[in-house]
Backbone bond lengths (Angstrom), bond angles and torsions (degrees), N, CA, C in turn:
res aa  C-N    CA-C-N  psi(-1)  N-CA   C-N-CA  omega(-1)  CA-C   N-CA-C  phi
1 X - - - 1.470 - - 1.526 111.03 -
2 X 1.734 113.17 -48.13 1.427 102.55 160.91 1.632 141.22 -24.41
3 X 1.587 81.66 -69.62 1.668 104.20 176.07 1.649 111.38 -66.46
4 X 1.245 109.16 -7.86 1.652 105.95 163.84 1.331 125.36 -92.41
5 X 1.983 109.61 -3.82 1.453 92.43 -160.94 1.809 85.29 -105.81
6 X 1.247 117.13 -25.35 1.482 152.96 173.09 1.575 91.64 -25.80
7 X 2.012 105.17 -61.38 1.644 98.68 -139.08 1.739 86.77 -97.00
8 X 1.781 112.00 -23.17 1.714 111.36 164.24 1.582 124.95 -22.06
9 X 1.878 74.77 -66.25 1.579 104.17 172.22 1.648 121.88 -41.83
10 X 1.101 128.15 -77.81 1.319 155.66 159.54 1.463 111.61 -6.96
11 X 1.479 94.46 -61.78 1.347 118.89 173.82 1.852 112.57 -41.25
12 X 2.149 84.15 -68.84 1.848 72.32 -171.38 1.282 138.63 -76.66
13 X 1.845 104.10 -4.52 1.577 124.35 159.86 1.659 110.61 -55.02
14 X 1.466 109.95 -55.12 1.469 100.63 -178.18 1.587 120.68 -55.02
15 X 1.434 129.54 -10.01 1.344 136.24 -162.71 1.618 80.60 -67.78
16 X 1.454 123.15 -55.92 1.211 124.60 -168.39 1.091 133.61 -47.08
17 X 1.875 108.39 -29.88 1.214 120.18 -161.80 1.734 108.78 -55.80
18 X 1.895 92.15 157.74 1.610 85.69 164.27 1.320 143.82 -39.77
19 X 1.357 160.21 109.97 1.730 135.01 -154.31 2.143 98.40 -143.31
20 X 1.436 68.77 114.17 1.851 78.22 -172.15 1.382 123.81 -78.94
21 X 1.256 126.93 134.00 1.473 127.59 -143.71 1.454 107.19 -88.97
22 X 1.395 125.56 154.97 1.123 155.16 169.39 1.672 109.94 -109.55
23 X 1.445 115.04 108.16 1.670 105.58 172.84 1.273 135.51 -60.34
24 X 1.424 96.24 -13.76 1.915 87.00 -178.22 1.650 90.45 -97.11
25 X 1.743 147.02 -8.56 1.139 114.41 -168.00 1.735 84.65 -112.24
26 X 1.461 126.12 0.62 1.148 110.24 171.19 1.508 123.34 -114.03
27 X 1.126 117.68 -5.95 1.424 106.38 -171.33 2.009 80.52 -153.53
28 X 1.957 84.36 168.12 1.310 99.17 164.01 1.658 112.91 -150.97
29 X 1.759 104.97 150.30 1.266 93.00 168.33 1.586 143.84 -54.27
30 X 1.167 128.27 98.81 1.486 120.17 -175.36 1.199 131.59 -80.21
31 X 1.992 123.03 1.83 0.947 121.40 149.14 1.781 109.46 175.57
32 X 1.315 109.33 175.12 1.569 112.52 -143.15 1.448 126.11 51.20
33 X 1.305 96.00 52.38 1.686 89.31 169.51 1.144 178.39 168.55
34 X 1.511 89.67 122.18 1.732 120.01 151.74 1.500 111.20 -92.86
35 X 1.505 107.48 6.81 1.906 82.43 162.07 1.445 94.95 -129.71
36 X 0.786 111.04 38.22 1.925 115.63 157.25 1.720 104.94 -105.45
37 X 1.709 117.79 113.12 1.691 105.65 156.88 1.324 126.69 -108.35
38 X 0.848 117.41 138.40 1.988 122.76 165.09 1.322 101.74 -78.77
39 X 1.128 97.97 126.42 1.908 93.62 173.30 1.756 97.82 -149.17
40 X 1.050 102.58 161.32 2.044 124.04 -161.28 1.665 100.71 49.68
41 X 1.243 123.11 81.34 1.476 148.29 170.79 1.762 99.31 21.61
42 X 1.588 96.65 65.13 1.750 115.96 -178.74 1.584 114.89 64.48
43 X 1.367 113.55 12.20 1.791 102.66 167.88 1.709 120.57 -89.80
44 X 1.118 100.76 6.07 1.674 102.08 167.72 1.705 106.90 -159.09
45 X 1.047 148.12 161.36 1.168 153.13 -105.64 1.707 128.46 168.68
46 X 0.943 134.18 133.65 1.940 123.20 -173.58 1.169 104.87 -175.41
47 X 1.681 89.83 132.00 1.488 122.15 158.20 1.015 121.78 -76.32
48 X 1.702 116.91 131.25 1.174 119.73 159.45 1.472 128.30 -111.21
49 X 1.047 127.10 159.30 1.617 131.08 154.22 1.332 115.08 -149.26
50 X 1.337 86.70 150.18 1.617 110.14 174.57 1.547 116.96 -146.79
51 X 1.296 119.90 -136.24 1.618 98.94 -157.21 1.268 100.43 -106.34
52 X 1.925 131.83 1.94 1.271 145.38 -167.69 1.745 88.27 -105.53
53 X 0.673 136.77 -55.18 1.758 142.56 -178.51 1.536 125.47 -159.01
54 X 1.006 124.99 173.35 1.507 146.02 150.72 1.514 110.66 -75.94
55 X 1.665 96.00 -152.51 1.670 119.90 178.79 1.356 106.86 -174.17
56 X 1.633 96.67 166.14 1.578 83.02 178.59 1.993 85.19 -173.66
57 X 1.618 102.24 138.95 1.936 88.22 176.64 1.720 88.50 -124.11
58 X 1.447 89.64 -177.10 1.394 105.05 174.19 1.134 107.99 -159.26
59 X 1.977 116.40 161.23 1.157 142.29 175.57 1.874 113.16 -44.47
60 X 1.372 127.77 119.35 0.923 140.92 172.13 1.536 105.27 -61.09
61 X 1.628 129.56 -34.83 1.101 151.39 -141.09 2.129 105.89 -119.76
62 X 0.952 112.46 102.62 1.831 109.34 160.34 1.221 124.48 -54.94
63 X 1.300 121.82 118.80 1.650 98.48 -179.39 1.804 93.29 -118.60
64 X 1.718 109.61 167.92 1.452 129.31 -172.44 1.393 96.90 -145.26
65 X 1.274 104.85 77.30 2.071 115.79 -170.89 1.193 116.70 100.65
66 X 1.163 134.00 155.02 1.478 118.35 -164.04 1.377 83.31 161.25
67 X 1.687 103.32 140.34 1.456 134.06 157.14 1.559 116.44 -109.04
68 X 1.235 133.20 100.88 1.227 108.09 -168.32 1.765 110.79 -143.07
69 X 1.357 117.06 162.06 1.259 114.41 -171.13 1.877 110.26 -134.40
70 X 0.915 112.64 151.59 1.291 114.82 175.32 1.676 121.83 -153.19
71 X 1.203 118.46 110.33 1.375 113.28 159.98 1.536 148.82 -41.46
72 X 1.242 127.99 103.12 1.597 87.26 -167.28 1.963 74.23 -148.44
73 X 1.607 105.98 168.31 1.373 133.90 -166.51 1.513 99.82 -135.89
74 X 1.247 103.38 94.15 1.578 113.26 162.13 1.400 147.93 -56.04
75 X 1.353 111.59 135.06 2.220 104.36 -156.98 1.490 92.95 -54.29
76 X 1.788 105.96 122.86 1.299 136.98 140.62 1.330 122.38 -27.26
77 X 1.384 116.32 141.09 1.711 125.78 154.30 1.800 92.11 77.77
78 X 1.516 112.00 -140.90 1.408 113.44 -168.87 1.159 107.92 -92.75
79 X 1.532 122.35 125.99 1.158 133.81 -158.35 1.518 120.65 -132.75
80 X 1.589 94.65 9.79 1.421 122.76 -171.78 1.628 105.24 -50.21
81 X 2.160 118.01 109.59 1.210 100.41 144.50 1.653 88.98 112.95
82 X 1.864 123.42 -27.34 1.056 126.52 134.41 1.654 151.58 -30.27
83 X 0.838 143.09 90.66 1.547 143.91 -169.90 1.475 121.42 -101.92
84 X 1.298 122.50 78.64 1.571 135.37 170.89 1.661 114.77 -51.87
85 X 1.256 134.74 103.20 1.361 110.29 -161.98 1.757 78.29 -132.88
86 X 1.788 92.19 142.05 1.743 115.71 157.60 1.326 109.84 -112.15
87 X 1.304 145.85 114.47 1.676 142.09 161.19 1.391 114.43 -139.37
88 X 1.103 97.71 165.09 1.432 118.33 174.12 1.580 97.18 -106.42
89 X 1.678 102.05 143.99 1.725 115.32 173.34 1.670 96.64 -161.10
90 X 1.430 92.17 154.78 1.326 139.08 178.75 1.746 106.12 -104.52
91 X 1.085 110.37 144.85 1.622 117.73 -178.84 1.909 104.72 -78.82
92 X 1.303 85.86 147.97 2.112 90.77 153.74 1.618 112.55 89.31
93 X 0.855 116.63 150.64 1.831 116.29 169.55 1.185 131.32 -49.47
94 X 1.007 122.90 -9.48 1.818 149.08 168.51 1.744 96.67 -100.23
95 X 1.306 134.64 24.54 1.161 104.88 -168.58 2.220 111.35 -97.00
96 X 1.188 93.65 179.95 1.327 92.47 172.79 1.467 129.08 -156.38
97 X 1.583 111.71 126.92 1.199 137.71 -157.97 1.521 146.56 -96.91
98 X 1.165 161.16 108.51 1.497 133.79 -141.86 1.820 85.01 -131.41
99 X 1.144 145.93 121.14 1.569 151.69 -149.62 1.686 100.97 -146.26
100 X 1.575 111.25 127.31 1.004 127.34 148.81 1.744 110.63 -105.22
101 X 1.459 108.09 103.97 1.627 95.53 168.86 1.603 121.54 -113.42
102 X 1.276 126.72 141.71 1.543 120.90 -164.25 1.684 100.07 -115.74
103 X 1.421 116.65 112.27 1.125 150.94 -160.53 1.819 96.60 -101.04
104 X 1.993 100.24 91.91 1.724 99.06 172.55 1.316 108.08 -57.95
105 X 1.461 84.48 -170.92 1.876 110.09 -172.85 1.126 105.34 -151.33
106 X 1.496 116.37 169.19 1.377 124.67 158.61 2.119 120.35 -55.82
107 X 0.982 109.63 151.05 1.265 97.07 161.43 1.290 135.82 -17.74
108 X 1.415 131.00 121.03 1.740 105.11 178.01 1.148 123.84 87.45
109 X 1.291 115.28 -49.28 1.299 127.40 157.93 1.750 126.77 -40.84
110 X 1.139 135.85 126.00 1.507 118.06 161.99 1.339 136.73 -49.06
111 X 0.943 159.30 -167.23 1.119 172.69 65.67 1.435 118.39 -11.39
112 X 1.575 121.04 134.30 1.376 130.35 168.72 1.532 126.95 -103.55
113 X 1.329 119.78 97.92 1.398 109.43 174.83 1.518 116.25 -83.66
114 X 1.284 103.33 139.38 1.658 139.27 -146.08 1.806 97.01 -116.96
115 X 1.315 134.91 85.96 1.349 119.48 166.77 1.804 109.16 -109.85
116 X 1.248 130.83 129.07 1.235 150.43 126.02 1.277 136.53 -81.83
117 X 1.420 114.46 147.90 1.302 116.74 -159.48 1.562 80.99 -151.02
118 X 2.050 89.86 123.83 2.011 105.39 178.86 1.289 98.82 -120.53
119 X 2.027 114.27 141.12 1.223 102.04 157.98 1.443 105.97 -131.74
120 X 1.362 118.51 145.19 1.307 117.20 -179.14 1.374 110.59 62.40
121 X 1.478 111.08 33.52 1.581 110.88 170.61 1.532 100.37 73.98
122 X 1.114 139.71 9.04 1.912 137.32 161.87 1.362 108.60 -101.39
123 X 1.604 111.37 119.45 1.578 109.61 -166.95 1.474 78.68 -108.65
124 X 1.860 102.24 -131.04 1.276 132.53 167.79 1.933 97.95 74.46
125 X 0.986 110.21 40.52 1.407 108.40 172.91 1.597 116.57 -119.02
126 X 1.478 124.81 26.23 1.427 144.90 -168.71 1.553 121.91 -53.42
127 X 1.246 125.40 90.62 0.968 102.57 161.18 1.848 127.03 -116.39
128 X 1.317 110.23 169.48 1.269 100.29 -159.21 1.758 118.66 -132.35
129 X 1.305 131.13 151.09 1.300 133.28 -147.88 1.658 92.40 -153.49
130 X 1.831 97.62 131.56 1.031 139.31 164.43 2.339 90.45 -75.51
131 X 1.324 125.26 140.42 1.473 123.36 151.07 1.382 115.31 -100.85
132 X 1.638 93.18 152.41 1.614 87.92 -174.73 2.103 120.20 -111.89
133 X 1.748 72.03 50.80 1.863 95.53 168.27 1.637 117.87 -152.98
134 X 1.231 86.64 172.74 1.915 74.40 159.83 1.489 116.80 -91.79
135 X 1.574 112.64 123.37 1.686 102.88 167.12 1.140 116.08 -74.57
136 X 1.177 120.12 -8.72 1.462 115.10 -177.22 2.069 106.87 -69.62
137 X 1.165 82.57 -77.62 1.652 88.85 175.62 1.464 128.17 -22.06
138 X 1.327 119.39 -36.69 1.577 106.61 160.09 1.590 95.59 -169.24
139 X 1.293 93.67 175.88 1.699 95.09 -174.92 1.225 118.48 -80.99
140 X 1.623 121.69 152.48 1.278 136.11 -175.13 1.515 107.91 -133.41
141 X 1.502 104.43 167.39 1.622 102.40 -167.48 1.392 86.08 -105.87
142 X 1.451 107.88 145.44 1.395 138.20 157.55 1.768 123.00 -96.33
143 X 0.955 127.85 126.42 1.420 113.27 -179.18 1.572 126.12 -169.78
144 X 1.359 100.39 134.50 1.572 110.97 -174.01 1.325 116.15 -98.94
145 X 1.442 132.85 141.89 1.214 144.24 148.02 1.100 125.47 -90.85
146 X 1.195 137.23 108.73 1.509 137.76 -147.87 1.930 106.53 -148.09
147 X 1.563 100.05 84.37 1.503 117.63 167.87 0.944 117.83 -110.26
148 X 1.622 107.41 170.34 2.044 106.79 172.89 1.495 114.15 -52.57
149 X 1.456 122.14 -17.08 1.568 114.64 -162.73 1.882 102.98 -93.94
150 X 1.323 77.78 -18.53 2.408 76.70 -156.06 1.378 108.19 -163.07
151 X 1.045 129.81 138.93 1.737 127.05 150.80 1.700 105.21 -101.17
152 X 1.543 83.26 146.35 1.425 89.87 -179.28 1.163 97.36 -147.92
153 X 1.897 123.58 128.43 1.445 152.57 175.68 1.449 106.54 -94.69
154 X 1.277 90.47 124.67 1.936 84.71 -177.70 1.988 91.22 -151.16
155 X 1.299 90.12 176.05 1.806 100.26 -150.23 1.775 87.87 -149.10
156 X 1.350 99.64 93.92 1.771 121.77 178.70 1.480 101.56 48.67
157 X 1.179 98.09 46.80 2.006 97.02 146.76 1.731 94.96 109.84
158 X 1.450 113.18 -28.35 1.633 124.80 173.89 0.963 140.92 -98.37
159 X 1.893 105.45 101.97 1.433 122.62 -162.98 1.610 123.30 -44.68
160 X 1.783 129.90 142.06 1.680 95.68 -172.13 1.596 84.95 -145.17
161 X 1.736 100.40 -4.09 1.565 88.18 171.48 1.552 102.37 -148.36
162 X 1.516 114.04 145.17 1.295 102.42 168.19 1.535 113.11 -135.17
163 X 1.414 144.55 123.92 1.307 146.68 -139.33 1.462 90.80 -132.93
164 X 1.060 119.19 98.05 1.870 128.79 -176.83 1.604 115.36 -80.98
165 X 0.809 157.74 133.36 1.702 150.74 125.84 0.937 107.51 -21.76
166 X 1.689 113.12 102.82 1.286 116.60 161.72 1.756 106.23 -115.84
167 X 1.363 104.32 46.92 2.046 108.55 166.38 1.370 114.54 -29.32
168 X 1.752 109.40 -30.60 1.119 118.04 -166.20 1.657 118.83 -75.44
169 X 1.777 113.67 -9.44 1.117 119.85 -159.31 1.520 92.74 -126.21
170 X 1.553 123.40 17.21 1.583 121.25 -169.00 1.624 118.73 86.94
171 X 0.898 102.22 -11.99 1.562 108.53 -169.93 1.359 115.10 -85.91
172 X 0.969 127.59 120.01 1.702 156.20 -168.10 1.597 97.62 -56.16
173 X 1.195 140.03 151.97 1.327 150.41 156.88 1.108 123.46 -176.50
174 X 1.889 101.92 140.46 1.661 108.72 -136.38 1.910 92.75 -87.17
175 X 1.002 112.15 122.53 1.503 137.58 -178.63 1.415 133.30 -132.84
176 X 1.367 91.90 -24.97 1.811 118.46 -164.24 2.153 104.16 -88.16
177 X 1.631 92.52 -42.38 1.438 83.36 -151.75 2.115 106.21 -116.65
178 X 1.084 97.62 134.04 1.262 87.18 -166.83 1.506 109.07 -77.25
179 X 1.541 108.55 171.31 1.154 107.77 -157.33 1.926 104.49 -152.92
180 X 1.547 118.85 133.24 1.127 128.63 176.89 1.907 126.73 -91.96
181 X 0.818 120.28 137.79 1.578 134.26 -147.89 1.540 89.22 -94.53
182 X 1.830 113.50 114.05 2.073 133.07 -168.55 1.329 77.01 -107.31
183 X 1.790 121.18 139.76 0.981 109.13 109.30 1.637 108.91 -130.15
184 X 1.830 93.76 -179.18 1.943 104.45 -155.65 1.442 100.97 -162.50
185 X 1.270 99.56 125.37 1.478 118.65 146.85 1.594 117.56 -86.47
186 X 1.426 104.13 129.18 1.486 95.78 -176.75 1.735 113.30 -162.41
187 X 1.313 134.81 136.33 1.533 155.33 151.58 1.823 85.07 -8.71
188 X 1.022 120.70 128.36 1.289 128.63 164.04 1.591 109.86 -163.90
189 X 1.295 120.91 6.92 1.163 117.29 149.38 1.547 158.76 -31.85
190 X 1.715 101.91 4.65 1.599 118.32 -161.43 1.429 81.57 -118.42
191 X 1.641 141.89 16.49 1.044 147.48 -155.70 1.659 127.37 -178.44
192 X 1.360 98.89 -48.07 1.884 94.38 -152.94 1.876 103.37 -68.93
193 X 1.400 120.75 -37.48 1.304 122.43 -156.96 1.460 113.31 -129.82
194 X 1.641 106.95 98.62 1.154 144.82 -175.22 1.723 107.67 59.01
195 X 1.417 92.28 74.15 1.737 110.15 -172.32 1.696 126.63 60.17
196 X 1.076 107.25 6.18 1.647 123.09 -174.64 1.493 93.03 96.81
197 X 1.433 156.93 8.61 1.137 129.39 134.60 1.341 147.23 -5.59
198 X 1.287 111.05 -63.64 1.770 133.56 -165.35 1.797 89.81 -102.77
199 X 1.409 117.55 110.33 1.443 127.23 165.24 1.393 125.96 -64.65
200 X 1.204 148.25 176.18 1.192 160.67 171.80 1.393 96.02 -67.69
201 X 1.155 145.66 136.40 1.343 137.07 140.08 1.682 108.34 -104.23
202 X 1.625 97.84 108.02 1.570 100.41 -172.98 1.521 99.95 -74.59
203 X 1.671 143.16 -13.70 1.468 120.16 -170.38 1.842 83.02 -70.45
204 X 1.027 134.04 38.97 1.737 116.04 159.11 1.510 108.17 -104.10
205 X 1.392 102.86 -26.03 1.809 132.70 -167.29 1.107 78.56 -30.21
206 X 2.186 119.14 164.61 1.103 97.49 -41.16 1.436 112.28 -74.85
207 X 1.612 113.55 176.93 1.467 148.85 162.69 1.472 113.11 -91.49
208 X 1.244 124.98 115.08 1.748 139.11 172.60 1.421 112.83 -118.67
209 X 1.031 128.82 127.00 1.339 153.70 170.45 1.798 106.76 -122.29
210 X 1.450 101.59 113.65 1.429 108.67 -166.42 1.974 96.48 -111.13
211 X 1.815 101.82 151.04 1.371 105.91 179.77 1.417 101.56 -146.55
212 X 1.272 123.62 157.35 1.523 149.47 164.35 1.243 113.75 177.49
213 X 1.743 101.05 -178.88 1.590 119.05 -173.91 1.582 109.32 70.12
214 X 1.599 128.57 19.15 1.089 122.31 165.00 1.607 121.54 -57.91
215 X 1.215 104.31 141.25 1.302 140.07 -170.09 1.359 131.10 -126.54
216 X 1.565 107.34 117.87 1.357 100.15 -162.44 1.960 91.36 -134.12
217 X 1.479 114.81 136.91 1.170 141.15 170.22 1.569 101.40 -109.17
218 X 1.465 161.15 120.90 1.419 133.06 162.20 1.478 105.22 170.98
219 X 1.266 104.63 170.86 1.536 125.24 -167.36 1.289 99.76 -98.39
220 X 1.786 105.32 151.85 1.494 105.01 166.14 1.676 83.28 -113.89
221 X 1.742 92.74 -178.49 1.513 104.86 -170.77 1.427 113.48 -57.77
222 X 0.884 133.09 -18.66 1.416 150.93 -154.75 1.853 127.68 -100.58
223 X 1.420 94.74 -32.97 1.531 115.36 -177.87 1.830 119.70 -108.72
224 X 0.865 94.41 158.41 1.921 110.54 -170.36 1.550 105.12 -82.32
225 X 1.240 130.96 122.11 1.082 135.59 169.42 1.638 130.97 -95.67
226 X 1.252 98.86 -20.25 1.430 108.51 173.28 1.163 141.31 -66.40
227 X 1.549 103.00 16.22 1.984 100.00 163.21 1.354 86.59 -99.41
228 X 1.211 131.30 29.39 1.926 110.63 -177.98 1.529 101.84 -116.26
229 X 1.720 86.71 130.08 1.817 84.65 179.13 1.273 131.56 -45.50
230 X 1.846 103.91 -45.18 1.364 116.56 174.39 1.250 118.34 -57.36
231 X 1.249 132.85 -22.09 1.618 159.21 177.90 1.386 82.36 -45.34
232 X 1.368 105.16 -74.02 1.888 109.74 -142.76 2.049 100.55 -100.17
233 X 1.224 97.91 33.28 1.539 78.59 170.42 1.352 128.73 -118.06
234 X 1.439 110.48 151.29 1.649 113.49 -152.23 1.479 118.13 -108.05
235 X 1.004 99.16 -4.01 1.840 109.97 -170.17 1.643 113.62 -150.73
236 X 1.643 108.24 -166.90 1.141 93.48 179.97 1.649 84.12 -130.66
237 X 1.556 128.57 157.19 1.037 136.09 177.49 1.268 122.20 -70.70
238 X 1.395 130.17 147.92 2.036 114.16 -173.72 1.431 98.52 -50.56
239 X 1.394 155.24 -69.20 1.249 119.74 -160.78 1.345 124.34 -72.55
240 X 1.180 126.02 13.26 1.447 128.97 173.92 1.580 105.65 -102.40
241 X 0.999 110.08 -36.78 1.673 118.52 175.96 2.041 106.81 -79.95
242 X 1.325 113.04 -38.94 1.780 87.84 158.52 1.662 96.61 -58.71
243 X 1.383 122.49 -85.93 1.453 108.32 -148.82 1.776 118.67 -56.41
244 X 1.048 98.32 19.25 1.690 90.44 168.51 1.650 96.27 -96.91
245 X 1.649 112.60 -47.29 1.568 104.06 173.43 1.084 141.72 -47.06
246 X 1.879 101.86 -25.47 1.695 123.18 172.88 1.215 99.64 -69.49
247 X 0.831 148.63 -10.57 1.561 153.96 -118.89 1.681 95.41 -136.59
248 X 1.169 131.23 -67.07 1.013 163.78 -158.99 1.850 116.05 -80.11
249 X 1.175 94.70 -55.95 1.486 120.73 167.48 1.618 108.22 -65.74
250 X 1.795 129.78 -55.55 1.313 127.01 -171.48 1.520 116.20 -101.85
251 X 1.394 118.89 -11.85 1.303 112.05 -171.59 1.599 110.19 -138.92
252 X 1.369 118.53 -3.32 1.590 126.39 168.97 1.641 103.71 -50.36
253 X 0.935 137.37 97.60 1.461 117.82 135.28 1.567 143.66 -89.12
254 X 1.252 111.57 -9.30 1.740 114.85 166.95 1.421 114.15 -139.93
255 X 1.478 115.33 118.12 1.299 118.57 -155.87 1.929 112.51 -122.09
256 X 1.084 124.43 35.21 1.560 140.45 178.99 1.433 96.49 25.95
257 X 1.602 105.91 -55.07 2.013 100.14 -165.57 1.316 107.74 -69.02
258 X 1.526 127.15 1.86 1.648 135.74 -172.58 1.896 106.18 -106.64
259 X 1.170 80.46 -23.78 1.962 86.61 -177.24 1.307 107.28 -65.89
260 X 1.340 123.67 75.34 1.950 121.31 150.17 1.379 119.43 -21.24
261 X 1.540 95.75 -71.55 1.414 105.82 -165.13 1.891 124.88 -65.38
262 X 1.639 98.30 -19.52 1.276 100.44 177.55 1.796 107.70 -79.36
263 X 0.999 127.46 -30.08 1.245 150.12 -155.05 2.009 107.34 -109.26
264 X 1.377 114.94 30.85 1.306 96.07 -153.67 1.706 118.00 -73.42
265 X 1.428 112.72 10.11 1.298 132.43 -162.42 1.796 104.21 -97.71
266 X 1.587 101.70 -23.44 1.541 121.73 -166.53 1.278 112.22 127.98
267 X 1.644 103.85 138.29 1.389 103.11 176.62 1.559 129.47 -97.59
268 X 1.064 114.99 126.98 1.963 125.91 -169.42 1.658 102.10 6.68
269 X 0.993 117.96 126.27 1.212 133.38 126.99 1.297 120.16 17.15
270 X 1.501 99.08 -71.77 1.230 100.88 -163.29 1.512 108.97 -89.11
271 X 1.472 126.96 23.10 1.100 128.51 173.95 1.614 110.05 -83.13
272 X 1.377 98.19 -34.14 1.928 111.36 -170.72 1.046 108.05 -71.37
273 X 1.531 103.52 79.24 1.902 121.15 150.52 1.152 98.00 -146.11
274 X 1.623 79.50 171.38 1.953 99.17 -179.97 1.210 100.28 -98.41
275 X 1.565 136.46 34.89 1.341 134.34 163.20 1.296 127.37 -89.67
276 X 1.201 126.87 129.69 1.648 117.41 176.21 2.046 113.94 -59.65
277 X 1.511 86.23 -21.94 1.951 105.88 -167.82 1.423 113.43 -85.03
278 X 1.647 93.21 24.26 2.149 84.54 170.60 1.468 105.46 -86.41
């Protein structure tokens, strides 16, 4: 009877386990496409755009918590005016969102990662990061932790944002509504790179942004998450909390809880802590 309740057990822990994705049984293209490819029988994947369209797929699957990781290699060379985006969303005007978007450049230039986090349809919480590699050059993992206590965005194992539940201070956080995993290549040039300044130059066309090795830890709407460590965790440990400060300190450049001038009434709520991890 032991050894039966043992391997029961076992069993419904493993549901949890990490389980690495396949594109045709996990996701599908949702639009542009002929410039979306599957290539090595769905273990890697790419967006394209050019001056007729983009692309963009999504999660076959809803998730309500989720640990998750994804590889992806960002369009090369001049990329000026381009917008690579990974997020999670919820449907409707109330909806709510957790967004990594990668903001090209000219040649040479870096790249800007762009994360927001919406709940109940209230964004405007942006902050933004210089990386300290090339994404272009090969792929890197991207990845969110997304529980009732905190989301946390981190970039190959190194935390750079952490967005806490503070219910306690009025502040909204998306918990309630489940939500399916976009990604998109897309024209964002009237905006993404240096205020919509710097245009697309399509003689670069096309644009590829390549992904695999997705990874999914997470809840659907339906199931219990709370025997999972990642489930119940509230902080980040001292060596995860220096490198979020390294993080923060060398490659932060736009930080919402620092914006005076946007905010001249006061800034969110949820800025008022003595944490570097709002």
């Amino acid at each position: 009877m032991a050894m039966l309740f043992f391997c029961l057990l076992f069993a419904h822990l493993a549901v949890f386990q990490y389980a690495s994705a396949n594109f045709y049984s996990d996701f599908e293209i949702n639009w542009g496409n002929d410039h979306a490819k599957i290539l090595d029988n769905g273990e890697q994947w790419q967006l394209t755009l050019n001056q007729s369209s983009g692309s963009g797929f999504k999660s076959k699957n809803e998730y309500l918590f989720a640990k998750l990781d994804m590889q992806i290699k960002l369009v090369p060379g001049d990329s000026a005016g381009t917008v690579t985006a990974y997020y999670l969303s919820s449907q409707g005007d109330t909806h709510d969102e957790i967004d990594f978007e990668f903001l090209g450049n000219l040649s040479g230039d870096p790249y800007i990662m762009h994360t927001n986090v919406f709940s109940q349809g209230k964004g405007n919480r942006e902050q933004q990061f210089y990386l300290w590699f090339d994404p272009t050059a090969d792929f890197h993992t991207y990845s969110v932790l997304w529980n009732p206590q905190q989301i946390v965005f981190s970039v190959d194992g190194t935390p750079v944002r952490v967005f806490k539940n503070k219910e306690n201070l009025g502040v909204t956080y998306p918990k309630n509504q489940s939500m399916i995993i976009y990604s998109s290549l897309w024209n964002a040039d009237e905006w993404a790179t240096r205020g919509g300044a710097v245009k697309i130059d399509w003689s670069k066309a096309p644009f590829v942004a390549s992904f695999q090795n997705f990874r999914s830890q997470a809840c659907s709407p339906s199931s219990d998450c709370s025997v999972n460590s990642w489930y119940n965790e509230q902080g980040l440990d001292s060596t995860q909390q220096q490198k979020l400060q390294w993080v923060r300190t060398n490659y932060m450049i736009y930080d919402y809880c620092s914006d005076v001038k946007r905010f001249p009434q006061g800034l969110p709520a949820e800025c008022a802590s003595d944490s570097p991890s709002t």
